[in-house]
C-alpha positions as CSV (number, residue, x, y, z in Angstrom):
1,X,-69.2,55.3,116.2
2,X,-66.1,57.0,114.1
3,X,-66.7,61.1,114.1
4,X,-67.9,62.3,110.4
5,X,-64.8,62.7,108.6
6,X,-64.5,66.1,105.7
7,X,-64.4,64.9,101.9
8,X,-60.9,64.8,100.6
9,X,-60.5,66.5,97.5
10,X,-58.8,64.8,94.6
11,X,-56.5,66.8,92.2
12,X,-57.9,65.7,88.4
13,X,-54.7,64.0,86.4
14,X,-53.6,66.3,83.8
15,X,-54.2,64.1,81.7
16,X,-57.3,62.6,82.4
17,X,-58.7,66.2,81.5
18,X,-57.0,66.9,78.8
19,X,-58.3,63.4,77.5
20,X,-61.7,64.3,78.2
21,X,-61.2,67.9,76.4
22,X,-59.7,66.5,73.1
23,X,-62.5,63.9,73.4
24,X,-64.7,66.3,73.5
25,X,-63.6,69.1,71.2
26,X,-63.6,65.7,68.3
27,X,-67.4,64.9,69.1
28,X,-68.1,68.5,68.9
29,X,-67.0,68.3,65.2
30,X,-68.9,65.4,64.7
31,X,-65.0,63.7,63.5
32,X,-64.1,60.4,64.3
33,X,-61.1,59.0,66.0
34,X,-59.9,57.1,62.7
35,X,-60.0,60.4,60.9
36,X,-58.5,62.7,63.6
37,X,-55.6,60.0,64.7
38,X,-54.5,59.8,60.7
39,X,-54.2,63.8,60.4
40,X,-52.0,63.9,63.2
41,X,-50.1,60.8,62.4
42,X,-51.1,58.6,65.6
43,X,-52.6,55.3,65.6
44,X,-56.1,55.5,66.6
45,X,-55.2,53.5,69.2
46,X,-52.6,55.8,70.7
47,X,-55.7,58.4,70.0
48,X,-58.1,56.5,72.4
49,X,-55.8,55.7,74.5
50,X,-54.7,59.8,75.1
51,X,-58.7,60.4,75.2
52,X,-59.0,58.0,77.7
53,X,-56.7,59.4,80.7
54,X,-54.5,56.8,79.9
55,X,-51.5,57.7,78.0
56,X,-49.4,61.5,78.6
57,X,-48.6,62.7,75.2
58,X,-45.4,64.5,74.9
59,X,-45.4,68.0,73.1
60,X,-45.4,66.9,70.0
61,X,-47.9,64.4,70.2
62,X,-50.0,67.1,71.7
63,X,-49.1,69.6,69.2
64,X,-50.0,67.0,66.0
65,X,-53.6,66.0,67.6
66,X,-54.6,70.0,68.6
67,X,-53.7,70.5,65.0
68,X,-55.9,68.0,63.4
69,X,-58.6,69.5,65.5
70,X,-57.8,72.6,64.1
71,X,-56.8,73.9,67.5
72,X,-53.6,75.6,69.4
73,X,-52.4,74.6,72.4
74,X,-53.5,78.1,74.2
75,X,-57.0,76.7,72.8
76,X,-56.4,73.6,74.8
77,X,-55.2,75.1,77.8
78,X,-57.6,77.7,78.2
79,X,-60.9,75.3,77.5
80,X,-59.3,73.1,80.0
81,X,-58.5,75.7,82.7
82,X,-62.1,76.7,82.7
83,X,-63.1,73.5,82.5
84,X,-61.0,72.6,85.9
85,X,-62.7,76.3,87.2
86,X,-66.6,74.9,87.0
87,X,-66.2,71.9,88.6
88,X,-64.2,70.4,91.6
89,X,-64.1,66.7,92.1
90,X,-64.6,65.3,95.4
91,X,-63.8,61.7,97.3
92,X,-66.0,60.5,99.7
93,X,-64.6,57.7,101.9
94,X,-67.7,55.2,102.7
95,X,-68.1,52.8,105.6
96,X,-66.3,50.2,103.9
97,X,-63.3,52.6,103.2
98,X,-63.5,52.6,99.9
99,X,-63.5,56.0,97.9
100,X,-66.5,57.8,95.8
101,X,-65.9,60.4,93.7
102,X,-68.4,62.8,92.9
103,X,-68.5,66.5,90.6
104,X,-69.5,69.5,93.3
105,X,-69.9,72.9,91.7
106,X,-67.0,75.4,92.9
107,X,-69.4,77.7,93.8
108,X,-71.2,75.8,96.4
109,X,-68.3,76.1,99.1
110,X,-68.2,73.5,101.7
111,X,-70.3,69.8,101.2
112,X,-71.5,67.8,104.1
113,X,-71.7,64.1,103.6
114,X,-73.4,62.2,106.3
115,X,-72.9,58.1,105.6
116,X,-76.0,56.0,107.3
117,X,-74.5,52.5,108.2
C-alpha cells in the first residue's frame, strides 16, 4: 500500500478569480451581461468569457468593465485579496491519480485526507 500522501495546494489563476469577482459584483446589482459588456464597450461574449476564467483582460479591458460596474480597480483588488484570504483551495490526488479540488477554510490549518480503495 502507497504511504498517505499531503494535499497539494493549488495557486487560484488570477484570473479565474477575478472572473468569479466581476461575476459576482454584476449579480449583486442584479445587471446583466448584455448591459454591463455594452457600457464598457466589450462584446458580451468577451464579457463571459473574462467571467469565466477564460480570457486575461489587459488594463484597459479591466479598467472599462470595473467602470461599468461602477467600481475602481483598488475596489477590485481589495474584494479579491480578501476573497483569496477566506478560502484556500486544495487538490487531493485520488487512487486513480487524478486530482480533486476542494475550498478549506484558512483558518483550519492542516487537512488530513485518508482515500479508502
Amino acid at each position: 500500500m502507497e504511504p498517505a500522501r499531503e494535499p497539494m495546494e493549488l495557486e487560484s489563476l488570477w484570473r479565474e478569480v477575478l472572473g468569479e469577482y466581476l461575476r459576482s459584483e454584476r449579480k449583486k446589482q442584479r445587471r446583466i451581461l448584455t448591459e454591463v459588456a455594452a457600457v464598457a464597450g466589450v462584446s458580451p461574449q468577451y464579457l463571459s468569457e473574462i467571467e469565466r476564467g477564460r480570457k486575461e483582460p489587459s488594463s484597459e479591458i479591466l479598467a472599462a468593465v470595473t467602470g461599468a460596474l461602477g467600481l475602481t480597480l483598488f475596489d477590485v483588488t481589495a474584494g479579491i485579496a480578501t476573497q483569496l484570504a477566506s478560502s484556500r483551495e486544495v487538490a487531493v490526488i485520488t487512487s486513480t491519480g487524478s486530482p480533486v479540488r476542494s475550498s478549506v477554510p484558512a483558518s483550519s490549518g492542516r487537512v488530513q485526507l485518508r482515500l479508502v480503495a
